[in-house]
Biopython code that builds the backbone (N, CA, C, O; Angstrom):
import numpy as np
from Bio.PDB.StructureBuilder import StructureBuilder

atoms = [
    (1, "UNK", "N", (0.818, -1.191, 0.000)),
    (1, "UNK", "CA", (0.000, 0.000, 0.000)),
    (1, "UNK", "C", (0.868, 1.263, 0.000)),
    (1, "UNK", "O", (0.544, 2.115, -0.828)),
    (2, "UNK", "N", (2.060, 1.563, 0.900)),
    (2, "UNK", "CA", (2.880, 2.459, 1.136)),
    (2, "UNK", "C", (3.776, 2.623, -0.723)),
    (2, "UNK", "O", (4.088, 3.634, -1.354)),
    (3, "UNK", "N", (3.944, 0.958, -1.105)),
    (3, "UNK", "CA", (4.598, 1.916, -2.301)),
    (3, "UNK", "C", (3.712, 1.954, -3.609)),
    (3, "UNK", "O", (4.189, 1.867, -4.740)),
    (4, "UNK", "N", (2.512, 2.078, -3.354)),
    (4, "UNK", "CA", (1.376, 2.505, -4.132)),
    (4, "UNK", "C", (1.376, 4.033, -4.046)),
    (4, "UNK", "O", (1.199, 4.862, -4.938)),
    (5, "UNK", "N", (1.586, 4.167, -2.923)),
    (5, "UNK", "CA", (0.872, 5.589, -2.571)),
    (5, "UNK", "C", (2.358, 6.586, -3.401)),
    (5, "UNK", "O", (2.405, 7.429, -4.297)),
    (6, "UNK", "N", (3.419, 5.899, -2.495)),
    (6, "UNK", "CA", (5.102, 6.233, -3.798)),
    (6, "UNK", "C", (4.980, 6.750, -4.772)),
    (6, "UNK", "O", (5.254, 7.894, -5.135)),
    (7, "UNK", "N", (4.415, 5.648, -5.413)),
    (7, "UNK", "CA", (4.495, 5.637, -6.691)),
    (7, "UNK", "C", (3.666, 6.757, -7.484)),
    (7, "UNK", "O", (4.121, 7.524, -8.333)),
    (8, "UNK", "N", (1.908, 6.653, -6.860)),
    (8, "UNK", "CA", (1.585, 8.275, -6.908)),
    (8, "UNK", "C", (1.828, 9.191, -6.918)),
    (8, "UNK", "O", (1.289, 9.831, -7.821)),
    (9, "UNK", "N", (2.706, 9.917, -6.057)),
    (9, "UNK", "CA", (2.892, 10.856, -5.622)),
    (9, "UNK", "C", (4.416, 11.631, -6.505)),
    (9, "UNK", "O", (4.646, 12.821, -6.720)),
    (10, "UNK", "N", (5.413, 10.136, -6.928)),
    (10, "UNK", "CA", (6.217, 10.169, -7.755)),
    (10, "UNK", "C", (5.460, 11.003, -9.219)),
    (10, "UNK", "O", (5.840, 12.039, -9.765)),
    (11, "UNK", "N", (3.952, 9.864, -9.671)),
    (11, "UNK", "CA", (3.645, 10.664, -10.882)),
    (11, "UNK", "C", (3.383, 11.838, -11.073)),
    (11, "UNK", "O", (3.648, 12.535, -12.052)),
    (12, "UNK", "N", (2.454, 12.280, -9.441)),
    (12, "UNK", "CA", (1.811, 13.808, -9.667)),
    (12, "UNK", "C", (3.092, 14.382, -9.635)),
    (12, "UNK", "O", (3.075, 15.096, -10.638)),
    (13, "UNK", "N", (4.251, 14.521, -9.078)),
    (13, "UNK", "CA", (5.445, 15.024, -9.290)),
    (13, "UNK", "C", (5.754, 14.932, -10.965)),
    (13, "UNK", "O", (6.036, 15.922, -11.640)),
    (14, "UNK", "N", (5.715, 14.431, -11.159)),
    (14, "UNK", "CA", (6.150, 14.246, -12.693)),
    (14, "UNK", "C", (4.985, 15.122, -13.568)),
    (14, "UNK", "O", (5.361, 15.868, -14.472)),
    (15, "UNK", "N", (3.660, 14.991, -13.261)),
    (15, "UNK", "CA", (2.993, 15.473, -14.082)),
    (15, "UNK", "C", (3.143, 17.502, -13.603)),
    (15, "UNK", "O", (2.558, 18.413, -14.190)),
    (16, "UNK", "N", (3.794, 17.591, -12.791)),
    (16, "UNK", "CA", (3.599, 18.938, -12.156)),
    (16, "UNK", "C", (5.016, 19.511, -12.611)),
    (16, "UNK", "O", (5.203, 20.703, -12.855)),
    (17, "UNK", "N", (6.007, 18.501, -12.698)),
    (17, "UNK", "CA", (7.252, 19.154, -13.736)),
    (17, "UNK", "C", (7.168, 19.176, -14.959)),
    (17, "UNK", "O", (7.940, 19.945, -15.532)),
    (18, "UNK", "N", (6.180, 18.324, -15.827)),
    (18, "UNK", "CA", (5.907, 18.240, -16.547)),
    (18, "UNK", "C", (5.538, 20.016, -17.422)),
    (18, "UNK", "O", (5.997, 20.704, -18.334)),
    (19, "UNK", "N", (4.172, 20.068, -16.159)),
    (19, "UNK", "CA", (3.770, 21.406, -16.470)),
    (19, "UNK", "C", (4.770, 23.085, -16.455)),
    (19, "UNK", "O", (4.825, 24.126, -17.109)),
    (20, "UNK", "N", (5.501, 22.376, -15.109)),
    (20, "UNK", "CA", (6.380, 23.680, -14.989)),
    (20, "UNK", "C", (7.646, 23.906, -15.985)),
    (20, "UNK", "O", (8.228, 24.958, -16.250)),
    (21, "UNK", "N", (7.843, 22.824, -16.367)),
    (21, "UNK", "CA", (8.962, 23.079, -17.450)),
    (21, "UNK", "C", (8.069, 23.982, -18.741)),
    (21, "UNK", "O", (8.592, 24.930, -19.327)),
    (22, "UNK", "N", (6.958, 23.597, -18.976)),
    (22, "UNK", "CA", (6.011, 24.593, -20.098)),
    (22, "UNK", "C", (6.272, 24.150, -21.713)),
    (22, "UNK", "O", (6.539, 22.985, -22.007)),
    (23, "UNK", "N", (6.205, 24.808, -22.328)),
    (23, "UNK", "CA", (6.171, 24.438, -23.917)),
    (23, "UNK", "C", (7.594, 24.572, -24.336)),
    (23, "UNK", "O", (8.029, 23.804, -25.194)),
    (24, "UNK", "N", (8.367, 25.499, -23.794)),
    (24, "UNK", "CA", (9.806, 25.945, -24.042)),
    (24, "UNK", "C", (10.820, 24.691, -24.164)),
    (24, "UNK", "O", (11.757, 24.446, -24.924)),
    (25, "UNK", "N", (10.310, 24.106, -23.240)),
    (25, "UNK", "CA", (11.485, 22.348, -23.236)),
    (25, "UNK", "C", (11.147, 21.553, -24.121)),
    (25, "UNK", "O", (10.076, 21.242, -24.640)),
    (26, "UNK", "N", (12.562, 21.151, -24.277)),
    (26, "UNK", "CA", (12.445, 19.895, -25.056)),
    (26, "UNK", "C", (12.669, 18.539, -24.994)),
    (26, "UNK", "O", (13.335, 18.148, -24.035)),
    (27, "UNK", "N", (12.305, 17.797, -25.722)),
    (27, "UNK", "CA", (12.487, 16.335, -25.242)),
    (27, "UNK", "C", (13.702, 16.140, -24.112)),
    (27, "UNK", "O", (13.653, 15.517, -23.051)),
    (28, "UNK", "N", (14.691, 16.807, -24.640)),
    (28, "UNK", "CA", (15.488, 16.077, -23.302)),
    (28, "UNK", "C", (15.593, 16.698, -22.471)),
    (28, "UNK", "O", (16.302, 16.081, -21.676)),
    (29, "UNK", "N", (15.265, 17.839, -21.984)),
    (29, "UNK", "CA", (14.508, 18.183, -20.475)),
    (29, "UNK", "C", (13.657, 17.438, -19.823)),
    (29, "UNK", "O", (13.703, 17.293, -18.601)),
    (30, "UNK", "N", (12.578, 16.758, -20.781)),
    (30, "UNK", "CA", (11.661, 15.824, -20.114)),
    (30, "UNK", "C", (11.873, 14.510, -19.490)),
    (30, "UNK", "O", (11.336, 13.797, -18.642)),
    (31, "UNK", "N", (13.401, 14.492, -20.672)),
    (31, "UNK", "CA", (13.371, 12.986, -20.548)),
    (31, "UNK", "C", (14.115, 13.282, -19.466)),
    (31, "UNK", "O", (13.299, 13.230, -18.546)),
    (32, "UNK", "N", (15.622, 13.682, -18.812)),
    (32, "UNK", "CA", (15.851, 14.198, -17.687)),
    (32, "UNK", "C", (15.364, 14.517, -16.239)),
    (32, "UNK", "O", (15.720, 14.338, -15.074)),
    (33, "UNK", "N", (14.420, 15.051, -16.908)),
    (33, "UNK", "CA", (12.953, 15.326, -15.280)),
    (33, "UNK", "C", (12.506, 13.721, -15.286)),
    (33, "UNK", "O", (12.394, 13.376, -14.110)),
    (34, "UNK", "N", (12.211, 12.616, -16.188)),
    (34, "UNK", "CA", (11.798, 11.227, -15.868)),
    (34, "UNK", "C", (12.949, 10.580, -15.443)),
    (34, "UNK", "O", (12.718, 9.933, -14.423)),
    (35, "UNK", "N", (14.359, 10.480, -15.908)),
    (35, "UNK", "CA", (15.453, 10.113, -15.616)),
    (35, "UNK", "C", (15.896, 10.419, -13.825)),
    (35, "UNK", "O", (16.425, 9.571, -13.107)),
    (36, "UNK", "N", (15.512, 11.850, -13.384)),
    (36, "UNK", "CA", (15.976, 11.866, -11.847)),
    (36, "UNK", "C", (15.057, 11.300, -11.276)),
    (36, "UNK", "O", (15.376, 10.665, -10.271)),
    (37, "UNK", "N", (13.644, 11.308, -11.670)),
    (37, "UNK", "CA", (12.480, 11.053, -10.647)),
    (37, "UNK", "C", (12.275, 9.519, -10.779)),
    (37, "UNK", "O", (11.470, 9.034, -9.983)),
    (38, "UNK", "N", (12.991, 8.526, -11.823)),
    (38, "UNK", "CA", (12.642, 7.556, -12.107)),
    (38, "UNK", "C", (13.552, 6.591, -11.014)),
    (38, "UNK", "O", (13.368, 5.478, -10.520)),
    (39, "UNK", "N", (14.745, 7.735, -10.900)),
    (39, "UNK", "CA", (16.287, 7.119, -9.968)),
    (39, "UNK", "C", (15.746, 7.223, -8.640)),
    (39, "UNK", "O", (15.688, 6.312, -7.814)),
    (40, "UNK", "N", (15.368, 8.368, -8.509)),
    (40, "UNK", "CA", (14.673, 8.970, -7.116)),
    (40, "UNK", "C", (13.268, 7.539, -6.648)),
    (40, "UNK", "O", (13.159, 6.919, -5.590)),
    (41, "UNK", "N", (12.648, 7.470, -7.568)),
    (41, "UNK", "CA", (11.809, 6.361, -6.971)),
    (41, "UNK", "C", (12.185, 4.771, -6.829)),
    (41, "UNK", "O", (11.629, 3.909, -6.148)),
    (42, "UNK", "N", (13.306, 4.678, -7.694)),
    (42, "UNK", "CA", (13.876, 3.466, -7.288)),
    (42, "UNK", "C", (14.312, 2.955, -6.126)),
    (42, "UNK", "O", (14.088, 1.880, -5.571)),
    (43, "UNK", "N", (15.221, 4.246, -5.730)),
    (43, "UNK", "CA", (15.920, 3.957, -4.301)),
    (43, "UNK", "C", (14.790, 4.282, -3.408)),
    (43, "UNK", "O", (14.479, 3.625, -2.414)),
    (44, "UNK", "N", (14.348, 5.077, -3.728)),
    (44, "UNK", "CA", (12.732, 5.121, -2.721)),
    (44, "UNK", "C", (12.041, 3.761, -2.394)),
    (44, "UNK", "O", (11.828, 3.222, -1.308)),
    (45, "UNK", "N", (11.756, 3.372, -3.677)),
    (45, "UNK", "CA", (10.856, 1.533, -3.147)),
    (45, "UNK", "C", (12.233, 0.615, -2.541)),
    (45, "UNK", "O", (12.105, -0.180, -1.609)),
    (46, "UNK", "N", (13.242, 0.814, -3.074)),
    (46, "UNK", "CA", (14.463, -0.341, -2.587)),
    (46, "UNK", "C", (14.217, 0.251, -0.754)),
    (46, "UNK", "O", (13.808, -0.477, 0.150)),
    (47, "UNK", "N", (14.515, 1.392, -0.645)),
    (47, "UNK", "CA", (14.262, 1.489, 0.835)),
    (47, "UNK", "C", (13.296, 0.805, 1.372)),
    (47, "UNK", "O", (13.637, -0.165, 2.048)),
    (48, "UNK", "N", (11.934, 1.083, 1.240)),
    (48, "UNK", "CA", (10.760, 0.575, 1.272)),
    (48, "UNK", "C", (10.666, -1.009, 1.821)),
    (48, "UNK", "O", (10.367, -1.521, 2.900)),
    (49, "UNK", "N", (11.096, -1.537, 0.453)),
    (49, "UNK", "CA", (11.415, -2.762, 0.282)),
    (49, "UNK", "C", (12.473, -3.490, 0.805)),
    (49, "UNK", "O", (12.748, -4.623, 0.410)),
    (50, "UNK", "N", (13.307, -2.680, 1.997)),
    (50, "UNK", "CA", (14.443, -3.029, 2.402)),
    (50, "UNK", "C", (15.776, -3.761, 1.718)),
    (50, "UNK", "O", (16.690, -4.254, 2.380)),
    (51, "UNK", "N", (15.726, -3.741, 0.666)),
    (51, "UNK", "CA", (16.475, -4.405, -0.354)),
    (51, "UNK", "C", (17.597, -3.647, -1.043)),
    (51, "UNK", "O", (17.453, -2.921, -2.027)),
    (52, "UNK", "N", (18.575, -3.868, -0.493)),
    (52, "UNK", "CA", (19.862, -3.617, -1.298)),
    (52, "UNK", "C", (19.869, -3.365, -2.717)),
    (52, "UNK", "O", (19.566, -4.237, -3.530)),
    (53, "UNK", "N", (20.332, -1.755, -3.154)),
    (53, "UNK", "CA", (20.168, -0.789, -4.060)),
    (53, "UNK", "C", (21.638, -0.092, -4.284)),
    (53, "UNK", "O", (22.418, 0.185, -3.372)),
    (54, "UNK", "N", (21.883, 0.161, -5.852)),
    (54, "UNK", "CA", (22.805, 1.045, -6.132)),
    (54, "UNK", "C", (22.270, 2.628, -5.767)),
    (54, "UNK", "O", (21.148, 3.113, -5.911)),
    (55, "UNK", "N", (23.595, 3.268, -5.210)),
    (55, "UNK", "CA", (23.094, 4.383, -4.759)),
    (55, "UNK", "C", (24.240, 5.585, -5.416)),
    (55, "UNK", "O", (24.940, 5.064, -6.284)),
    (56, "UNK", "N", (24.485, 6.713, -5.233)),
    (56, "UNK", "CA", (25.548, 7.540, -5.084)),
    (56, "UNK", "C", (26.435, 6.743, -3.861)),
    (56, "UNK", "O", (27.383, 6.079, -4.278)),
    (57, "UNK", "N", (26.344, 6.747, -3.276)),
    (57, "UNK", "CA", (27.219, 6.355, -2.122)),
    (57, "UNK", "C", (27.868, 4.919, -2.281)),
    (57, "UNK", "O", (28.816, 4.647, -1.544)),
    (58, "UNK", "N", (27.338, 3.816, -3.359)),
    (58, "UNK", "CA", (27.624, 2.654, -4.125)),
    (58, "UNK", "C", (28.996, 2.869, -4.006)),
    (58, "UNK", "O", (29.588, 2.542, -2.978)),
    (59, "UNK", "N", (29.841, 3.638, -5.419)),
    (59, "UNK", "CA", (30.719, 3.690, -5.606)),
    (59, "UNK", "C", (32.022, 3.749, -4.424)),
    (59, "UNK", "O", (32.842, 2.831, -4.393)),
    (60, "UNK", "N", (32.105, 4.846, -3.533)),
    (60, "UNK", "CA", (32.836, 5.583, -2.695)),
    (60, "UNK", "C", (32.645, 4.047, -1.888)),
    (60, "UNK", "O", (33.669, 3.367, -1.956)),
    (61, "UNK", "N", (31.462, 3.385, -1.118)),
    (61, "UNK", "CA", (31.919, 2.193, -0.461)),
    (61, "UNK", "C", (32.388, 1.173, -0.921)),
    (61, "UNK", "O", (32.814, 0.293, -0.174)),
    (62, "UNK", "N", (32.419, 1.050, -2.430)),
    (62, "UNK", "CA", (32.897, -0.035, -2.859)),
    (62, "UNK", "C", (34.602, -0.321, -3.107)),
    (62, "UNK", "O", (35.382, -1.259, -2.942)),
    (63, "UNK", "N", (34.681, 1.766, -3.841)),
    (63, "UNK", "CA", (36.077, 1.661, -4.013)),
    (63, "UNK", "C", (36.795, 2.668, -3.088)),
    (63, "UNK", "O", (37.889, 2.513, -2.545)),
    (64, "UNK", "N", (36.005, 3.680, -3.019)),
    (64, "UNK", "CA", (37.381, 4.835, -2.532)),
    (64, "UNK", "C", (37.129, 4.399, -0.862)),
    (64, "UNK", "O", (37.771, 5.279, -0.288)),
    (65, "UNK", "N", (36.581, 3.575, 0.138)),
    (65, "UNK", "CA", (36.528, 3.226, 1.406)),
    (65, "UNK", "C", (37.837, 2.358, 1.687)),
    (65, "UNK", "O", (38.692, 2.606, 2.537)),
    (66, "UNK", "N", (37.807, 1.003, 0.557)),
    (66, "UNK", "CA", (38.818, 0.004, 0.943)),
    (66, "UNK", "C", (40.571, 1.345, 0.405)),
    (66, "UNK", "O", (41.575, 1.689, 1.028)),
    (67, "UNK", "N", (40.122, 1.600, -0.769)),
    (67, "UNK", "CA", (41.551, 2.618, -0.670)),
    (67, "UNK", "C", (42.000, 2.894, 0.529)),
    (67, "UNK", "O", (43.009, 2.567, 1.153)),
    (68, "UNK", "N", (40.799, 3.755, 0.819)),
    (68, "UNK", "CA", (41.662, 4.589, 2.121)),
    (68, "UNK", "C", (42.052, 4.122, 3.236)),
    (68, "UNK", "O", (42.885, 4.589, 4.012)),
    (69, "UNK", "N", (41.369, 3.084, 3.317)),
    (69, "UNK", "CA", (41.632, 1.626, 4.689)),
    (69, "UNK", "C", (43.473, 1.244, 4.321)),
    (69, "UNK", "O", (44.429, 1.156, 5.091)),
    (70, "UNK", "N", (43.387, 1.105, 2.973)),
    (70, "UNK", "CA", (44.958, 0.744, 2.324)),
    (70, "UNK", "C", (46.071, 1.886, 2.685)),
    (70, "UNK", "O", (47.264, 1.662, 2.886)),
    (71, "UNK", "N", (45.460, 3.085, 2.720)),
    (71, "UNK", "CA", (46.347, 4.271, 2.715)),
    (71, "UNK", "C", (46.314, 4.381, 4.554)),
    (71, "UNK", "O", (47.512, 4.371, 4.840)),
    (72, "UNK", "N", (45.874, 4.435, 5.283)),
    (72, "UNK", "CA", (45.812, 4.831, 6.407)),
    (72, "UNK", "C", (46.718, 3.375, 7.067)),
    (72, "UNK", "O", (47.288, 3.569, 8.140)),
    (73, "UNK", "N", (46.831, 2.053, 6.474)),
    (73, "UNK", "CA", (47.315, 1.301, 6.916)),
    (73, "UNK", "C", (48.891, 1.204, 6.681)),
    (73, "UNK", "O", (49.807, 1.004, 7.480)),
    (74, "UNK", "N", (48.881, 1.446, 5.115)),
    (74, "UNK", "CA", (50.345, 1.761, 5.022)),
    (74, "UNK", "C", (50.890, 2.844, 5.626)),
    (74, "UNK", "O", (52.105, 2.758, 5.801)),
    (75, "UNK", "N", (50.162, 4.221, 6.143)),
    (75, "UNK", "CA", (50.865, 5.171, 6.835)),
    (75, "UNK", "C", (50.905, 4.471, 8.515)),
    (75, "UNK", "O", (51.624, 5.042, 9.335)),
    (76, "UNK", "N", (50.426, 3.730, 8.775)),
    (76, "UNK", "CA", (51.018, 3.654, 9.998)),
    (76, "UNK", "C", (49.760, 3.596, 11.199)),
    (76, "UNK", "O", (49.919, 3.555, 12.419)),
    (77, "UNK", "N", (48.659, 3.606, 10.543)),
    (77, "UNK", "CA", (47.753, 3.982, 11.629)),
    (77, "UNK", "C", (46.397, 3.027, 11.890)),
    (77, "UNK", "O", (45.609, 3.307, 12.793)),
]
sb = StructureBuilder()
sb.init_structure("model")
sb.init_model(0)
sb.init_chain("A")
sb.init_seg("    ")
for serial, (resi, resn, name, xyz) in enumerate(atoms, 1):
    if name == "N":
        sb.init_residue(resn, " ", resi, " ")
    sb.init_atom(name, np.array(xyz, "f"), 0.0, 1.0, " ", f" {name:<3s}", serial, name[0])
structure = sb.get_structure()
């Protein structure tokens, strides 16, 4: 029910950027405004859904964390 309601609220968002972008935009403004809100609701239901999701933060724990574990170990600490 909760990611019903998501998912709603995702569209009226969409249909309300839709509007505010106006006649002036073009396809790939739109497609852009569906592209963040489409990312944005993904990790939204993965939360939801408690289920392990690529995120921004993906990368940096995957690679630049163990780096720096490497660098702080070879300095000594």
């Amino acid at each position: 029910m909760r990611a019903a309601a998501v998912v709603a609220l995702y569209i009226a968002v969409y249909v309300w950027g839709w509007k505010k972008l106006g006649s002036q935009a073009t396809i790939l403004h739109r497609v852009a405004l569906g592209c963040l809100l489409g990312w944005a609701l993904y990790v939204n239901l993965s939360g939801l859904a408690m289920m392990p999701h690529l995120s921004i933060s993906s990368l940096y724990i995957a690679l630049f964390q163990p780096v720096g574990r490497a660098f702080i170990n070879w300095l000594g600490g």
